[in-house]
VOPAGU-2260 file (C-alpha; in pm, 1 decimal, decimal comma):
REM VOPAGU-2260
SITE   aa  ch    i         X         Y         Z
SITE  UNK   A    0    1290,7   -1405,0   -1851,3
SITE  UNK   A    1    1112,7   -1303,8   -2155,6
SITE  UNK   A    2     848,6   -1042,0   -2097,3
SITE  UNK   A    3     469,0   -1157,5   -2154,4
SITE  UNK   A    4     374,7   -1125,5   -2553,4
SITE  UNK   A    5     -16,4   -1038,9   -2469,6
SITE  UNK   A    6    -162,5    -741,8   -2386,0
SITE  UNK   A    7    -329,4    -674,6   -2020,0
SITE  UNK   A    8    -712,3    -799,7   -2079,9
SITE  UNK   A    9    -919,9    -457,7   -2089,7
SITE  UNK   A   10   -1249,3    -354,8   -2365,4
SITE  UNK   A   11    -944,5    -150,4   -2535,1
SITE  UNK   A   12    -746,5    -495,6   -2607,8
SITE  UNK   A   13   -1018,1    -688,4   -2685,6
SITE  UNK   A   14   -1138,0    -391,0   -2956,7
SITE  UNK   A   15    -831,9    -431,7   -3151,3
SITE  UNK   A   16    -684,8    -688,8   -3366,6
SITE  UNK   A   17    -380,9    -805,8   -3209,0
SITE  UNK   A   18     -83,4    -685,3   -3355,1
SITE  UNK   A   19     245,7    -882,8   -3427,6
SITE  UNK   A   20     512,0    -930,8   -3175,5
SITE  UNK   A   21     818,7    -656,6   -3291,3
SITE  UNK   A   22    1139,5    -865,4   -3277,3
SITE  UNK   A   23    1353,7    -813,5   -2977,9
SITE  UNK   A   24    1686,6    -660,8   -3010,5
SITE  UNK   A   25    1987,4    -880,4   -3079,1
SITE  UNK   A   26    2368,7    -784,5   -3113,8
SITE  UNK   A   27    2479,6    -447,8   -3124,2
SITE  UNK   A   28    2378,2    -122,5   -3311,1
SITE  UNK   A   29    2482,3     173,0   -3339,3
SITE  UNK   A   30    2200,1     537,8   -3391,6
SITE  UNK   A   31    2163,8     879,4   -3362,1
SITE  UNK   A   32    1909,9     842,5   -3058,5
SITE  UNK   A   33    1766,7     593,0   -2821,1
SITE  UNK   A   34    1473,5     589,7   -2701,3
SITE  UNK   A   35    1355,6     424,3   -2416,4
SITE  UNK   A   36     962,8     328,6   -2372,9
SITE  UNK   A   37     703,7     254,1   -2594,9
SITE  UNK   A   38     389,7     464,7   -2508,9
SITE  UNK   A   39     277,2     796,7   -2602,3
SITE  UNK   A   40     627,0     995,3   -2492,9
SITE  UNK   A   41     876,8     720,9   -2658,1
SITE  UNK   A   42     652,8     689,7   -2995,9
SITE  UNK   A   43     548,5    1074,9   -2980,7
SITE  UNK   A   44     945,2    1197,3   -2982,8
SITE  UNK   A   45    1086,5     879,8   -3251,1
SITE  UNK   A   46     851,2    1028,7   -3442,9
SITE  UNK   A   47     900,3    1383,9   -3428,6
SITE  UNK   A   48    1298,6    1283,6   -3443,7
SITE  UNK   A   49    1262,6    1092,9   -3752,7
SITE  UNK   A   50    1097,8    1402,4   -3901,4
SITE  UNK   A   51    1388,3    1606,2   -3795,0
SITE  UNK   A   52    1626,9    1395,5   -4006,1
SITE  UNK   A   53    1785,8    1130,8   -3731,3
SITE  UNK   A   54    1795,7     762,2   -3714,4
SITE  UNK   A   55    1638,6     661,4   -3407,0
SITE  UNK   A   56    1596,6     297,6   -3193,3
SITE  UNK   A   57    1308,5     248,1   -2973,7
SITE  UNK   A   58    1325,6     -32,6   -2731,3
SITE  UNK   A   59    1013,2    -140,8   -2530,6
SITE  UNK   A   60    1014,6    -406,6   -2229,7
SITE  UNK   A   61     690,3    -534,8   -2326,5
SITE  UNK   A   62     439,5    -446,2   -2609,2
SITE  UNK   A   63     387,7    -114,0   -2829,1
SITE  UNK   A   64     114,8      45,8   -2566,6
SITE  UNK   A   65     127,7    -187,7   -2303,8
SITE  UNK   A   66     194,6      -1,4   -2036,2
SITE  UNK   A   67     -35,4     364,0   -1909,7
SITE  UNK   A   68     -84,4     426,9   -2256,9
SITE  UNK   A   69    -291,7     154,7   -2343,9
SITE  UNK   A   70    -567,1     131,6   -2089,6
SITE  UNK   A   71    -622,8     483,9   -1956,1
SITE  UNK   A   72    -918,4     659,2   -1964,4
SITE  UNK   A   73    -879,5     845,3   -2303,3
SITE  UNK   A   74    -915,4    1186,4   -2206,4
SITE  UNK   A   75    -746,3    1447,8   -2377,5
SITE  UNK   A   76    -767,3    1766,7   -2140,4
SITE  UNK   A   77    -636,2    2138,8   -2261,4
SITE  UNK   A   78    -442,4    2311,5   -1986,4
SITE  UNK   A   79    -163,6    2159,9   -1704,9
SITE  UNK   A   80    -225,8    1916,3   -1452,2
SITE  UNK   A   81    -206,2    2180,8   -1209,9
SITE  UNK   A   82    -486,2    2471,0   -1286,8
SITE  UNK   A   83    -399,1    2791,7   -1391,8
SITE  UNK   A   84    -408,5    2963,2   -1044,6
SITE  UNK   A   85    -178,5    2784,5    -869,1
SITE  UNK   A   86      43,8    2806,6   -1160,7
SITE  UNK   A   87      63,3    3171,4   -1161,5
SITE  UNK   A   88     117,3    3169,3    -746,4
SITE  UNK   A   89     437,3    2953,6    -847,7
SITE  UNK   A   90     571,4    3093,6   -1184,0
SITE  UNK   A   91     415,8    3437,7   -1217,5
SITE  UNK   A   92     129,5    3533,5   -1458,5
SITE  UNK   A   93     325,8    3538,5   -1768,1
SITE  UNK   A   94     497,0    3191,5   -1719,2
SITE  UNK   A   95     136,7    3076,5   -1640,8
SITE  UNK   A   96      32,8    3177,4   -1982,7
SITE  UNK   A   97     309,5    2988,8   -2166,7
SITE  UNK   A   98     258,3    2690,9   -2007,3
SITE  UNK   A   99     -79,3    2741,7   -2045,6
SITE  UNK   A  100     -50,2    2764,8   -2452,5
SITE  UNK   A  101     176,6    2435,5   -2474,7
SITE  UNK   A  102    -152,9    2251,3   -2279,3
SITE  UNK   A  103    -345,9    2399,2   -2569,0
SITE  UNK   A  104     -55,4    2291,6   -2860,3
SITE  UNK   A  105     -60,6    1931,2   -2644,0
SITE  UNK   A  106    -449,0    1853,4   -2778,2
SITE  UNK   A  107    -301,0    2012,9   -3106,4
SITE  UNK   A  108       6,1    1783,7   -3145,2
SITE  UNK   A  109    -227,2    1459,7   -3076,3
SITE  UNK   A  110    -488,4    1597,2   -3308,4
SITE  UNK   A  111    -223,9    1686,1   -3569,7
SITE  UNK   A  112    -110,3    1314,3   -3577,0
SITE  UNK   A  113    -395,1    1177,8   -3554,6
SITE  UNK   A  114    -497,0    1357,8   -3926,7
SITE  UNK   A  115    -154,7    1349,2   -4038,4
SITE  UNK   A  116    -147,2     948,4   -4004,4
SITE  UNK   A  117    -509,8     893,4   -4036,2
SITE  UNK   A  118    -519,7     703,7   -3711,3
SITE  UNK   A  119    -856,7     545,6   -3626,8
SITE  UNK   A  120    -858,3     577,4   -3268,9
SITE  UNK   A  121   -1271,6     730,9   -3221,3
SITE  UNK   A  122   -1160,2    1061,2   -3157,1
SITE  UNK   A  123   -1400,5    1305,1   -3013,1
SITE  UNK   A  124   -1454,4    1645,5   -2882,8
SITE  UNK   A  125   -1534,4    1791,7   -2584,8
SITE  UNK   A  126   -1508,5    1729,1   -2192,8
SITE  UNK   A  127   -1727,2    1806,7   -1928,9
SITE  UNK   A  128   -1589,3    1836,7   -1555,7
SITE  UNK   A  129   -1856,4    1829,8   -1320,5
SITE  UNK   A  130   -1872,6    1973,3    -945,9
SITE  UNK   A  131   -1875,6    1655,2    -700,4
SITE  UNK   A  132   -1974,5    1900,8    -388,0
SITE  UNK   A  133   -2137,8    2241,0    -377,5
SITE  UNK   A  134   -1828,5    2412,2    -236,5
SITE  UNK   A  135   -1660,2    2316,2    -586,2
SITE  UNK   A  136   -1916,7    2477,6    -797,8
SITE  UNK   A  137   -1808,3    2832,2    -734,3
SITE  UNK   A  138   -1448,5    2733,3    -758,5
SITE  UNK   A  139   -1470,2    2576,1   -1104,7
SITE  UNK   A  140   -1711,9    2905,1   -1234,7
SITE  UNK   A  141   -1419,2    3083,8   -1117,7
SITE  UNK   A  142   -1204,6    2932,4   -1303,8
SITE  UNK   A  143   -1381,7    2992,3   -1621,4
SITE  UNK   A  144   -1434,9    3349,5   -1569,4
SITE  UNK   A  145   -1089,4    3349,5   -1519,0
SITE  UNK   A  146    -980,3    3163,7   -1830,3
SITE  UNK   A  147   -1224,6    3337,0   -2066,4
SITE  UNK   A  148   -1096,9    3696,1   -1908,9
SITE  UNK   A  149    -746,2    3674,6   -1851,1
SITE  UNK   A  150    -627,7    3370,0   -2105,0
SITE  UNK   A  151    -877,6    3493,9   -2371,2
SITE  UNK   A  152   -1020,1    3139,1   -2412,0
SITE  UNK   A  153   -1324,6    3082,7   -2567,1
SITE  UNK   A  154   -1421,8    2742,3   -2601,6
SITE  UNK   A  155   -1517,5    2722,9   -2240,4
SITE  UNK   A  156   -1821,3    2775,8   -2031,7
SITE  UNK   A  157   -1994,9    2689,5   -1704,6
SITE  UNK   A  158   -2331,7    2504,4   -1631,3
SITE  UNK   A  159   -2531,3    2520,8   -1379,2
SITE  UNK   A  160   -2641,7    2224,0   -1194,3
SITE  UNK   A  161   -2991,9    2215,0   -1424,6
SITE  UNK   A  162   -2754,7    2255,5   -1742,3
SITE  UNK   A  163   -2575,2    1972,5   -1620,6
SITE  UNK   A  164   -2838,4    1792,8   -1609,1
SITE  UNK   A  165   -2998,3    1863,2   -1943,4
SITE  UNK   A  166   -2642,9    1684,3   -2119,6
SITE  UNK   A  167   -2603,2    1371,3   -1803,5
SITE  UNK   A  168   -2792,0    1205,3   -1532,0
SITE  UNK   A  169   -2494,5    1184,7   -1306,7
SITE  UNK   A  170   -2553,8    1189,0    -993,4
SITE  UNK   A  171   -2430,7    1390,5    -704,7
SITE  UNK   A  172   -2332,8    1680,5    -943,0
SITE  UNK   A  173   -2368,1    2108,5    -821,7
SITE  UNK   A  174   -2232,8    2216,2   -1155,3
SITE  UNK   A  175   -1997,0    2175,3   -1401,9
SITE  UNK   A  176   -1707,9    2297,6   -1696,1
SITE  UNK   A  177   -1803,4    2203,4   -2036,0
SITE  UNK   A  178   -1478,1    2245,4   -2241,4
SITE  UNK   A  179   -1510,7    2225,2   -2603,4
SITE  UNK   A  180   -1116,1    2249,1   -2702,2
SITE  UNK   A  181   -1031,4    1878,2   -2509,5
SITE  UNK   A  182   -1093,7    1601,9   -2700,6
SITE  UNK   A  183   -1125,5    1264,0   -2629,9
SITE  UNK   A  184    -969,8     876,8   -2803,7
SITE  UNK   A  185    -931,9     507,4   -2727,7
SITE  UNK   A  186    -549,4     509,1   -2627,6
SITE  UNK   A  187    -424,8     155,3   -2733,5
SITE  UNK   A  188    -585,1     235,5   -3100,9
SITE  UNK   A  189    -386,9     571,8   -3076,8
SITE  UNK   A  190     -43,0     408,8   -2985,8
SITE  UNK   A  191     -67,4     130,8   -3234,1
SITE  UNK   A  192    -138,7     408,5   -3485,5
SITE  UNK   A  193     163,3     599,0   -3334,6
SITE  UNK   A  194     382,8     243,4   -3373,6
SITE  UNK   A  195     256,0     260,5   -3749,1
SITE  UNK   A  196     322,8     576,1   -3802,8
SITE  UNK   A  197     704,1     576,4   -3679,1
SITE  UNK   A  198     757,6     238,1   -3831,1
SITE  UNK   A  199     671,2     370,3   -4204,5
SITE  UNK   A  200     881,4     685,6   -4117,2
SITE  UNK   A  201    1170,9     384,2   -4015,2
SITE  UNK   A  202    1217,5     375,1   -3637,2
SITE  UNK   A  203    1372,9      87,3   -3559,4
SITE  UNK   A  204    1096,4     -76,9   -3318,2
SITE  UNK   A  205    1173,3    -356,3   -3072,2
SITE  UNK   A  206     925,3    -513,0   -2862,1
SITE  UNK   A  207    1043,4    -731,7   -2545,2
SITE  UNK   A  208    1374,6    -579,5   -2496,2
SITE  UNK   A  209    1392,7    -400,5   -2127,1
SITE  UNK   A  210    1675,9    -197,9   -2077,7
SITE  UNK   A  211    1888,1    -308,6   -1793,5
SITE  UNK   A  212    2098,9     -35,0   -1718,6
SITE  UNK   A  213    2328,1     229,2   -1956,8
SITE  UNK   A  214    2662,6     445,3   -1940,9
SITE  UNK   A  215    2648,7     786,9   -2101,2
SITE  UNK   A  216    3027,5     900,1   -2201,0
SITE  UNK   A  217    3154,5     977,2   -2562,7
SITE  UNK   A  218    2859,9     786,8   -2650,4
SITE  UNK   A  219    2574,2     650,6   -2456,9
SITE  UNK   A  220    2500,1     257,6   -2460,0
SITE  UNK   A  221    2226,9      97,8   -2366,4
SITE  UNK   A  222    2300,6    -257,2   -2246,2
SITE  UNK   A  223    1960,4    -539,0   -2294,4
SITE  UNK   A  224    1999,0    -936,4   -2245,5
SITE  UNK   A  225    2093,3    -988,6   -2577,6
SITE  UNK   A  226    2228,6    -702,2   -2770,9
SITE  UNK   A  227    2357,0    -325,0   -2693,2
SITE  UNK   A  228    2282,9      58,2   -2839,8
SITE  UNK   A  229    2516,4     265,1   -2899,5
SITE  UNK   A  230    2410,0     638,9   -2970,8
SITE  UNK   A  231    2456,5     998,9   -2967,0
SITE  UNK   A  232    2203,5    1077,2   -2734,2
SITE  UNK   A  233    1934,4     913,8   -2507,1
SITE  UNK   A  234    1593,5     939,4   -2418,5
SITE  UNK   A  235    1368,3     788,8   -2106,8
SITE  UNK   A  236    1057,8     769,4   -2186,7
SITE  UNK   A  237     963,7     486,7   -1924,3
SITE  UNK   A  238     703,8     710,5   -1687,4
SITE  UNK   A  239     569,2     495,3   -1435,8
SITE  UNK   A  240     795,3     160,2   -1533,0
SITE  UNK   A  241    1106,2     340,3   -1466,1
SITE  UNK   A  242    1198,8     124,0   -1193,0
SITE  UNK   A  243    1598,8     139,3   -1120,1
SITE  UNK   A  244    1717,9     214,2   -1422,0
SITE  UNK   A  245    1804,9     580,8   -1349,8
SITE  UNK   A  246    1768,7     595,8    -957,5
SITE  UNK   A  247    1882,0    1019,9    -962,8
SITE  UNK   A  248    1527,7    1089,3   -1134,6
SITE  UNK   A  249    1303,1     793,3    -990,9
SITE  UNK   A  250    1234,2     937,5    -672,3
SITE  UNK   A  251    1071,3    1257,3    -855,3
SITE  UNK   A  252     753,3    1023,4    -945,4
SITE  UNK   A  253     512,0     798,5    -783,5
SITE  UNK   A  254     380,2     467,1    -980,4
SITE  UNK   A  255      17,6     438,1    -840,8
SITE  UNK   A  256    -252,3     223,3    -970,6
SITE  UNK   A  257    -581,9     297,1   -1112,8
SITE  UNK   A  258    -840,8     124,9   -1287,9
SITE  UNK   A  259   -1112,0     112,3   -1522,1
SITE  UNK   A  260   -1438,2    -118,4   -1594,7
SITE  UNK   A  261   -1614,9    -153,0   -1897,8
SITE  UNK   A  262   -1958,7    -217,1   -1935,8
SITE  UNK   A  263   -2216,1    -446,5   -2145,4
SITE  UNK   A  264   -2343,8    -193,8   -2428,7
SITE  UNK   A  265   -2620,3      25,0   -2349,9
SITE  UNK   A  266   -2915,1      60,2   -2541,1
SITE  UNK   A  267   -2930,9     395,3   -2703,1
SITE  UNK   A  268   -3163,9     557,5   -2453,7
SITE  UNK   A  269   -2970,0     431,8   -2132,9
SITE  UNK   A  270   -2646,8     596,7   -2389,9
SITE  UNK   A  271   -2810,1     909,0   -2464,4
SITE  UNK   A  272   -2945,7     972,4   -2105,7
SITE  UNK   A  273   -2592,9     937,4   -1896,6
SITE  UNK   A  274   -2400,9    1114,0   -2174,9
SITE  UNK   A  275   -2617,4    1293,9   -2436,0
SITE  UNK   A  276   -2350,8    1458,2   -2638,7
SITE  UNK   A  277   -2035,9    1161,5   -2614,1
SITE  UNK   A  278   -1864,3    1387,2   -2418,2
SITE  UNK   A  279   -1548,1    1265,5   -2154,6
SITE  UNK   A  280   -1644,7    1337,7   -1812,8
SITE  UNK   A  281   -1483,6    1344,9   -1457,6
SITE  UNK   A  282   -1549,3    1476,1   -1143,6
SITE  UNK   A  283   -1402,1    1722,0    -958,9
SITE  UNK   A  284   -1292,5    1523,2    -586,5
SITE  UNK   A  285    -924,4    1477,9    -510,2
SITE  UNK   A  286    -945,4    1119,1    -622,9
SITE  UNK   A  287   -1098,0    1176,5    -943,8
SITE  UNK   A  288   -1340,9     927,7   -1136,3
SITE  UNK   A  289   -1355,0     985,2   -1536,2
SITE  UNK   A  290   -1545,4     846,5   -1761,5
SITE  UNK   A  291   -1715,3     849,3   -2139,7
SITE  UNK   A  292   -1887,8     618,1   -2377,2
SITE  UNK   A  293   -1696,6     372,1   -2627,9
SITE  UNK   A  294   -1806,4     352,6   -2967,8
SITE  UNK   A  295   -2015,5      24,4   -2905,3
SITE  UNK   A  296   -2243,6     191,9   -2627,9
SITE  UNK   A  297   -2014,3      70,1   -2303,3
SITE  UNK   A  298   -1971,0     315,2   -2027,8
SITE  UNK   A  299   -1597,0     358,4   -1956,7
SITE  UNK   A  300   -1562,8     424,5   -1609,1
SITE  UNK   A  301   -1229,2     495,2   -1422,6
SITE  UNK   A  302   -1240,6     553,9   -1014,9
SITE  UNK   A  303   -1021,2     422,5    -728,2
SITE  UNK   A  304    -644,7     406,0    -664,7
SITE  UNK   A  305    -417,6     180,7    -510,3
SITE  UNK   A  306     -56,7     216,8    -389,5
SITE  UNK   A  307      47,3    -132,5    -378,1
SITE  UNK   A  308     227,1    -356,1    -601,0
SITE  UNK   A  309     -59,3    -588,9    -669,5
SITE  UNK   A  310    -440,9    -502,1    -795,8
SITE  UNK   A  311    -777,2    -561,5    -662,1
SITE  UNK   A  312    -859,7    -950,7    -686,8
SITE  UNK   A  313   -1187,9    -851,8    -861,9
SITE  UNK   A  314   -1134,8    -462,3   -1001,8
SITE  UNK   A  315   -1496,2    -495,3   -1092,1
SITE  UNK   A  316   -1598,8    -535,1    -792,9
SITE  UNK   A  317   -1359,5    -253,0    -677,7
SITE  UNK   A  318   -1524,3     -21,2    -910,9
SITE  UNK   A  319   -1894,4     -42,5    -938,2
SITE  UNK   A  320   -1959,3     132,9    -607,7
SITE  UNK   A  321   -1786,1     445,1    -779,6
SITE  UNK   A  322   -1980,6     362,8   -1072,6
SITE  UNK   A  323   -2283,5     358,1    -924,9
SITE  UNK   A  324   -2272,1     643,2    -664,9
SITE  UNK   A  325   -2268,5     855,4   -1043,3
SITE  UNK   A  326   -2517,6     658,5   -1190,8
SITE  UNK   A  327   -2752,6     419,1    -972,2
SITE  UNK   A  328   -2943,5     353,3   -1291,3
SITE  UNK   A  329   -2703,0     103,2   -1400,6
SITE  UNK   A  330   -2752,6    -139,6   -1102,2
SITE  UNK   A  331   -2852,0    -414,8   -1285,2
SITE  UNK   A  332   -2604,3    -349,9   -1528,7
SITE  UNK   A  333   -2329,2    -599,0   -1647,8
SITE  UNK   A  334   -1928,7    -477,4   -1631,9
SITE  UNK   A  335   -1814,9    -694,2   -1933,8
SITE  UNK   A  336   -1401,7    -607,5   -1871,3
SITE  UNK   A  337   -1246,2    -455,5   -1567,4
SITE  UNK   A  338    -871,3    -344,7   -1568,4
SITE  UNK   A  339    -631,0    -146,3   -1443,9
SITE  UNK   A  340    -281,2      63,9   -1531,8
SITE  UNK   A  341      36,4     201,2   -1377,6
SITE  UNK   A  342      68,1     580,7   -1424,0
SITE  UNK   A  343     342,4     772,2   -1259,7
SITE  UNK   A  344     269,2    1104,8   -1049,2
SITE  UNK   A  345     436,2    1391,0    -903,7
SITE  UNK   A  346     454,5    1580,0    -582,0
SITE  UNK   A  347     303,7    1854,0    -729,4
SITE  UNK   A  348      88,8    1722,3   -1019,4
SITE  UNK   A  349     294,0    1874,6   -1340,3
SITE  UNK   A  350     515,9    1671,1   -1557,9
SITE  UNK   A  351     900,5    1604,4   -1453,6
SITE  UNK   A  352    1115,3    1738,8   -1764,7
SITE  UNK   A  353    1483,9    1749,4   -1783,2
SITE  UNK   A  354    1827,5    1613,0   -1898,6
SITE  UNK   A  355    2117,5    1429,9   -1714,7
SITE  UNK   A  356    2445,3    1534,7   -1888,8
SITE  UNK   A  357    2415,6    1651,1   -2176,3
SITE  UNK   A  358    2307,8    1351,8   -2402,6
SITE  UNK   A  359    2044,2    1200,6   -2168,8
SITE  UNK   A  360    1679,8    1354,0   -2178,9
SITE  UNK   A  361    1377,2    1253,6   -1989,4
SITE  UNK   A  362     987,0    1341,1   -1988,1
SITE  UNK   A  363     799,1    1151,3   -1655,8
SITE  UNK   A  364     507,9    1199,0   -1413,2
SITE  UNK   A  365     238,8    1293,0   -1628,7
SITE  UNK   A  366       6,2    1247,5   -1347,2
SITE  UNK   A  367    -302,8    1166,1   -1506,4
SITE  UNK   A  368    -242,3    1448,4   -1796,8
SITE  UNK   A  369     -78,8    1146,0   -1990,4
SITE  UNK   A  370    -209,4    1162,3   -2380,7
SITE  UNK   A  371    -157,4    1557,7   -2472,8
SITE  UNK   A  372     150,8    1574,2   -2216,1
SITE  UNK   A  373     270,5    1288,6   -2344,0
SITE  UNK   A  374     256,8    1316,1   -2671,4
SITE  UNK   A  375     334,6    1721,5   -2669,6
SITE  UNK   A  376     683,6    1572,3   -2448,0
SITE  UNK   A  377     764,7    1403,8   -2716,8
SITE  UNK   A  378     758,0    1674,7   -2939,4
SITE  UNK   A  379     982,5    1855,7   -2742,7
SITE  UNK   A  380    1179,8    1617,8   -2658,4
SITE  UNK   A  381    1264,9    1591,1   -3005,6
SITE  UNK   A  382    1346,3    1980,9   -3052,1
SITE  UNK   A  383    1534,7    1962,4   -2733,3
SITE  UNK   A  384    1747,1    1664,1   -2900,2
SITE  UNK   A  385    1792,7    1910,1   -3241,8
SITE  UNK   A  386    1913,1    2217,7   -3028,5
SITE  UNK   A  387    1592,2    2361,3   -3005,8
SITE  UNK   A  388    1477,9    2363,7   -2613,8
SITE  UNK   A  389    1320,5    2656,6   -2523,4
SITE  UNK   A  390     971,2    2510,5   -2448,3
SITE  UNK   A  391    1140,0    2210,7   -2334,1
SITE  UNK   A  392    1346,4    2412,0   -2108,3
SITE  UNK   A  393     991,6    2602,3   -2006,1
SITE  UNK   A  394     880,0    2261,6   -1899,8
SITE  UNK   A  395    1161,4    2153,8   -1677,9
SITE  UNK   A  396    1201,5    2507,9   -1512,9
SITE  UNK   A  397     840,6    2386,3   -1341,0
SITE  UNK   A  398     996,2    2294,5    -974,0
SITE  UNK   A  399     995,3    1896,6    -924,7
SITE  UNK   A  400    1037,1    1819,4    -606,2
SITE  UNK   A  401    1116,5    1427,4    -478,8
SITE  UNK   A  402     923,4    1268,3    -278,5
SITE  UNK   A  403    1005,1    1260,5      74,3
SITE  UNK   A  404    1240,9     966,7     158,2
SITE  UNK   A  405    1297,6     918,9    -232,8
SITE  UNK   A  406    1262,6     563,0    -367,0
SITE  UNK   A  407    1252,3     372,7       5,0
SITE  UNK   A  408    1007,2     578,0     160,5
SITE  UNK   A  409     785,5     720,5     -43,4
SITE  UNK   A  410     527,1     472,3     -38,7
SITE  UNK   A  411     394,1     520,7     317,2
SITE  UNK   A  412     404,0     884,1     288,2
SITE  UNK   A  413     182,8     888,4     -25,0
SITE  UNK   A  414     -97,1     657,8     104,8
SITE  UNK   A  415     -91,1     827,3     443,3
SITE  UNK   A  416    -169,6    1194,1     217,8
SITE  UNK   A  417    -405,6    1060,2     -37,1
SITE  UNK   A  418    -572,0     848,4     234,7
SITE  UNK   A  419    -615,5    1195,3     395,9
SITE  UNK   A  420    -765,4    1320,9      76,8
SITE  UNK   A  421   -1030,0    1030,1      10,0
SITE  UNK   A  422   -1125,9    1152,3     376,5
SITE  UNK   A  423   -1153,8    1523,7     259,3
SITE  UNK   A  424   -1353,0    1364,7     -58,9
SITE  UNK   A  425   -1606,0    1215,5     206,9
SITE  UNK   A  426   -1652,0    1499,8     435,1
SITE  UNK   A  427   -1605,2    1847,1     257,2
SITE  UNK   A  428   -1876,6    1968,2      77,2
């Protein structure tokens, strides 16, 4: 069956001009690398391939962005999913401050393409992480103390709960981390400026061609409904649409569903009083809700999770209470477009990097850390392809560890722990 040619119905869809279908691939071709997956990690390492000299092939089941990459929440943290703490209890202090230094090189990479292809994607600057319960407030001042002494970084700072207050009228807030290194996009304008960008430095793009399985010998091949790939060397970047088509890595990630509403537009005062300086925002419980303005005055606002196959009949209606337990001023107010994504997540939060054989590489489980991790696994990706892996081998040497039961039973053990967590969101304080 021919995958859909439309994108999912979001604000981020409807804000773009639709893009032509990519032909599908048909008959056999032989490259120097295939990559598998069209979002941030696929685009992010053709490109930084094509750079490096090789011919590359990039086959996506669906659309350019359709999947995680074109309807998540835009942020663009520094750091690791996991804070710096627990890194250093795992790795040691000075393995903590490597990984530490890619996080900051991830916002670096995305803002370096973004400039270097003049993508118009409303980029922004600067997050602001805000303490849901009291008990996190000294936690996340903590952690700034302990970033500005010990990883000499600057661009961060704590606010009290009256600070807070003078930049958001979120609700329910004890305190927050305003961090002026993240920055902040609209992701399907960044991935169609990513497709544009590899397609004038001649990736071979094809839209609507799933991969349904591959060998990887002298050669690997990639085998689709109507054509093959033949290459040196293989990439999957398929994240959270993985599926079966590599079963030794897919039980190191969980696809889980979260979604996002989007507003009517706001006038400028209801604008400037939930989010005076167009900053991203989340907040700091287990099961996070995020959040930030779009360029036409909507609120973007990202809370709840699912672990089923299928999503909320009304995700609108699934949202607002999160919505409005952070702002109760916007009872009365319309949610224009609600959606919702597939994102794949690990056991212990940080991205799963490695290679099978040597010609097959693989970047997964960004976890919620998708556009700098993405985009920075691409880069590496690509240097790990060229001979180069050092920080790619940095990345993989993180533990991943599979979740319990691996593909067949992972589902119940998942929603049993985060349903566990949503409890600790309700009751700690």
């Amino acid at each position: 069956m021919t995958p859909d040619s439309s994108y999912p119905n979001s604000w981020y869809a409807a804000s773009v001009s639709p893009p032509a279908v990519l032909p599908s691939l048909q008959g056999d071709i032989d490259t120097d690398v295939c990559v598998i997956g069209g979002g941030y990690t696929g685009l992010s390492t053709a490109i930084h391939l094509r750079q490096l000299g090789f011919e590359v092939t990039l086959l996506e089941a669906h659309r350019i962005g359709w999947g995680a990459s074109g309807r998540n929440g835009g942020h663009v943290g520094t750091g690791q999913r996991a804070d710096q703490a627990t890194l250093e209890k795992w790795l040691g202090l000075d393995t903590a401050k490597s990984l530490w230094q890619l996080g900051l090189d991830a916002v670096q990479t995305v803002e370096h393409l973004v400039q270097a292809f003049a993508i118009d994607c409303e980029f922004g600057q600067g997050d602001l992480h805000v303490a849901a319960k009291s008990g996190h407030a000294s936690a996340l001042a903590e952690e700034v103390d302990h970033l500005q002494t010990v990883y000499h970084y600057s661009q961060i700072q704590y606010l009290s709960k009256q600070a807070v207050g003078e930049r958001t009228s979120v609700q329910g807030c004890y305190g927050g981390m305003l961090d002026l290194g993240a920055r902040h996009l609209h992701p399907l304008k960044y991935a169609l400026g990513l497709k544009r960008a590899a397609m004038a430095l001649g990736v071979a793009l094809h839209e609507q061609t799933p991969a349904i399985r591959y060998s990887a010998d002298s050669r690997t091949v990639v085998h689709t409904a109507n054509g093959r790939v033949k290459s040196r060397f293989l990439v999957l970047a398929c994240n959270g649409y993985l599926g079966d088509l590599e079963p030794r890595i897919a039980g190191n990630i969980m696809p889980i569903n979260n979604f996002i509403v989007a507003t009517e537009p706001l006038s400028e005062t209801l604008q400037r009083q939930i989010n005076r300086d167009k900053l991203s925002l989340s907040d700091s419980l287990f099961i996070i809700n995020y959040w930030k303005l779009s360029a036409d005055g909507r609120l973007l606002f990202g809370g709840g999770e699912n672990y089923r196959s299928r999503f909320p009949h009304d995700i609108g209606a699934f949202v607002r209470p999160h919505m409005l337990k952070r702002y109760p001023e916007l009872e009365q107010t319309r949610i224009d477009y609600g959606w919702g994504g597939t994102l794949g997540i690990t056991m212990n939060r940080m991205p799963d990097f490695g290679r099978i054989g040597p010609s097959v590489f693989y970047a997964q489980g960004f976890s919620g850390h998708g556009v700098p991790t993405a985009t920075l696994a691409g880069h590496l990706l690509a240097q790990a392809v060229n001979g180069d892996s050092e920080d790619f081998d940095l990345m993989s040497s993180v533990p991943t560890h599979r979740f319990p039961g691996g593909t067949l039973l992972r589902w119940p053990g998942l929603v049993a722990g985060m349903l566990f967590y949503a409890l600790l969101d309700k009751l700690s304080r």
